[in-house]
N, C-alpha and C positions, 0 to 999 in steps of 0.2 A: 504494500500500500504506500502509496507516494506519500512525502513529507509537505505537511500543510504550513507548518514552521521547522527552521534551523536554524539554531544557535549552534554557532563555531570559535570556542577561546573567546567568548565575552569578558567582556573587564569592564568598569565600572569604577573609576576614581570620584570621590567626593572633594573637593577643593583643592584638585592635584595643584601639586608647587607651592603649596601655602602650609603651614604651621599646622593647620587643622587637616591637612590630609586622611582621607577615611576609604580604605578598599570595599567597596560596596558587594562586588561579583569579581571572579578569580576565576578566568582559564573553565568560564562555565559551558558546555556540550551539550547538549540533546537534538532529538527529533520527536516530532510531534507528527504522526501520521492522522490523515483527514478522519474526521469523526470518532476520537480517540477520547475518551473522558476519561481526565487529568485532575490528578490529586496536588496541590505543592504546600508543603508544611515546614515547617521549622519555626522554632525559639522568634519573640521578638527581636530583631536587630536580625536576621540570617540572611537577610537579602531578598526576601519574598515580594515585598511590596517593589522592591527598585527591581528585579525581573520583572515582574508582567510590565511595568511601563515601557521598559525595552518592546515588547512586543509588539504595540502599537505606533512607536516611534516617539512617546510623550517624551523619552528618554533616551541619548543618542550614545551606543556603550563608549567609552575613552580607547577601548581598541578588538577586534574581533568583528567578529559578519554575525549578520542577522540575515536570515532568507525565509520570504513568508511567496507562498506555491511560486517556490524556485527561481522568484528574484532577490538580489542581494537590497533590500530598502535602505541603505548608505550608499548607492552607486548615484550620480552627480543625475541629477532631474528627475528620481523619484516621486513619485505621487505619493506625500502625504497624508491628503484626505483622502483619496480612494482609499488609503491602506485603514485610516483609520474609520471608513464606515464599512471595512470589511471585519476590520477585529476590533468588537466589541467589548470596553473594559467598564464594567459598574463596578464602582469603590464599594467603601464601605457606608454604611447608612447614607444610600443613596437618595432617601427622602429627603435628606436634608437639601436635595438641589431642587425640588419639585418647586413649582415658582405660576406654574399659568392657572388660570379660573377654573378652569374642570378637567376632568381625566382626560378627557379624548384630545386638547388643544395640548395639554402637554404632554403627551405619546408622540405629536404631530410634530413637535419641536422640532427635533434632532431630521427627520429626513426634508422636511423645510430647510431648513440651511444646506441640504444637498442639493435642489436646485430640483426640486423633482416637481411634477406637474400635480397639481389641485386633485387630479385624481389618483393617481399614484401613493399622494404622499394620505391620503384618505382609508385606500386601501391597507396600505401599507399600516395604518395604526390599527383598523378594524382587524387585520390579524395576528398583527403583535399581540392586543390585549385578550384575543380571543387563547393564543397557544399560550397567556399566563391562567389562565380560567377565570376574566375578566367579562362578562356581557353588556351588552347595551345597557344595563341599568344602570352600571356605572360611570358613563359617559359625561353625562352633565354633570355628576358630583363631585364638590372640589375635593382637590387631593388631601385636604387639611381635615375631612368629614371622616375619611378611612382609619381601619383601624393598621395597626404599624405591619402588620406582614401583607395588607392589602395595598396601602404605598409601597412598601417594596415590591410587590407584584407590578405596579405600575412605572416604578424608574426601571424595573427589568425590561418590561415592554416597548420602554423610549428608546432602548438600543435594540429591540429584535426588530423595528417599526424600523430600523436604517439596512435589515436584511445580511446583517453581518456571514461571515463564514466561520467565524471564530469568535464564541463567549468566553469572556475571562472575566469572574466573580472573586471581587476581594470578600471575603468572611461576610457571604450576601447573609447570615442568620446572627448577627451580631446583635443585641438587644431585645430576641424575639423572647415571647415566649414557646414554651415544647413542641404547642401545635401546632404555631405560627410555625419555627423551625421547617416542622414536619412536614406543612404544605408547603413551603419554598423550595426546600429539597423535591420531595418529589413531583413538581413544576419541571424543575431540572432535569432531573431524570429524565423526566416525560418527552422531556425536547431532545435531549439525548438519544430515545429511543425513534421519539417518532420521524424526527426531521435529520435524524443522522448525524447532530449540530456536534463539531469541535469544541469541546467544551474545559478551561483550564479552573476548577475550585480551590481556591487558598479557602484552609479553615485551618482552625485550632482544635476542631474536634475528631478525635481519631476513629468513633464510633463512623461517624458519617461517614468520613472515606473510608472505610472500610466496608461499609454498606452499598456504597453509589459508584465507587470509581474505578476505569479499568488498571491504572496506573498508577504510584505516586514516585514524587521527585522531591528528596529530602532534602532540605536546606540548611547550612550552618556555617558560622561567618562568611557569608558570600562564596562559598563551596559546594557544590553540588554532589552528596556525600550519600547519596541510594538513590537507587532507582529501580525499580521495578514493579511487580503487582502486590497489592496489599499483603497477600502471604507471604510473598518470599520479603517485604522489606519487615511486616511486622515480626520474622523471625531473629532479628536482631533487637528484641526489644530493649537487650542490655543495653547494647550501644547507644539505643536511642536517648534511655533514659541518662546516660552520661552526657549528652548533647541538650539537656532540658525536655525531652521531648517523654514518649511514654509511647503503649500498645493501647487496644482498644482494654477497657476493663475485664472483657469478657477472654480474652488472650491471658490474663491471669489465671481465669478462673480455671481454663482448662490444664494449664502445665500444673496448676496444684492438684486436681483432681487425677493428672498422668502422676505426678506423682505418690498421690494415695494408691499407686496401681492400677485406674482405672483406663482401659485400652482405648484409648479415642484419640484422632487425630493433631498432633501441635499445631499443624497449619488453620484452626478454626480462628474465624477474626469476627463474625455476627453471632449475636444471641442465636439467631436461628438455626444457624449451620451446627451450636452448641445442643441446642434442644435437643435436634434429630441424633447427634453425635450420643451424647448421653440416654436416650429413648432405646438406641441401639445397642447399648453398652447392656444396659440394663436385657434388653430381650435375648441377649446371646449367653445368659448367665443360666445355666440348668438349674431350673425351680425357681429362675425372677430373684436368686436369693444375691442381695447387695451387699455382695463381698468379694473383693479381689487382692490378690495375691502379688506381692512384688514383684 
């Protein structure tokens, strides 16, 4: 599968030649294949937030290539804006930019300034708010009426309404609450599944990526320090937690219970994959009798 982004030897100086000099990114590598849903995690300060802005160009690295579907975007007469209404970056408490009189004029925002026609850019909001699971009733209602996970549905919406080819959500469930959380994620997912969407999620909660994403890419001082699928990087949870970081809870739960003896898989990273692991534990035991042997 073709790479939809490439990072090659990023670097990332903060106030280079000045006293206050700060390495932000180091000699950072990846590829991101089309339609690939991306985990990036790490400690505050690891470089999280100063990558994804690399990727839209907010942030231009101090040495190394970027390539977004196979052009280098530092090559002399680049398209900034096309790049940035293709990859799509919503910060964090994105409500906080929401600003026009009702839902539907501020979905409309962002592809108005692209220069796109009265109907285009109409359409183009009516399906944004439709793939957050937004309907016409929300339309005329100011953003200020919503409750916080339903503005967040609607700044998500102001960047799908520009048709991007790539979402990249900083910590989009940051002040939610569980439910709220739970339908933002699975929104995501949803776009994930349905529209094929490249999708990059920074969070701090290990549970989620571990639930939702095919990939993560571990971050620590500006060092890109794992990669891989949630099993194989949560199998290092030692390491992780030497870096600040941790496994989901439930990666706990299981090496304690491997090591009371009980025969189930280390690679478990969701309560569910636990359930069924422990359900099975249980039914291969002659007589249901819960006792196992080291």
């Amino acid at each position: 599968m073709a790479a939809i982004i490439k990072a090659t030897d990023l670097n990332y100086v903060y106030s280079e030649g000045t006293a206050f000099e700060q390495h932000a990114l180091r000699q950072v590598n990846f590829e991101i294949p089309e339609g690939q849903f991306v985990g990036l995690i790490g400690h505050t300060g690891s470089g999280k937030s100063t990558l994804i802005q690399h990727l839209n160009g907010l942030i231009r690295a101090t040495s190394g290539t970027l390539e977004f579907e196979g052009e280098n975007i530092y090559q002399s007469g680049y398209d900034m804006k096309k790049l940035r209404s293709k990859v799509g970056l919503v910060f964090q408490y994105p409500e906080h930019q929401l600003f026009e009189i009702d839902v539907f004029s501020d979905v409309c925002f962002g592809p108005k300034n692209m220069g796109w026609s009265k109907e285009e850019i109409e359409a183009n909001a009516k399906q944004a708010l439709t793939m957050v699971g937004l309907d016409e009733s929300f339309y005329d209602l100011s953003p200020f009426e919503l409750s916080g996970g339903q503005k967040r549905r609607v700044a998500i919406a102001g960047v799908l309404a520009m048709k991007p080819h790539v979402l990249i959500l900083d910590e989009p469930t940051a002040g939610l609450d569980p439910k709220g959380r739970d339908e933002i994620l699975d929104e995501v997912a949803e776009l994930h599944r349905k529209y094929h969407m490249t999708i990059v999620l920074v969070s701090h909660s290990m549970e989620d990526v571990a639930k939702y994403v095919d990939r993560l890419l571990v971050m620590n001082h500006g060092e890109k320090v794992f990669d891989g699928t949630p099993r194989e990087v949560f199998r290092h949870y030692k390491e992780l937690e030497a870096i600040g970081l941790a496994a989901p809870q439930v990666t706990y739960l299981v090496h304690g219970l491997r090591e009371a003896g009980m025969p189930i898989d280390e690679d478990i990273t969701t309560i569910e994959e636990a359930k069924q692991a422990i359900l099975g534990a249980f039914s291969r035991q002659s007589g249901g009798k819960m006792r196992w042997t080291k």
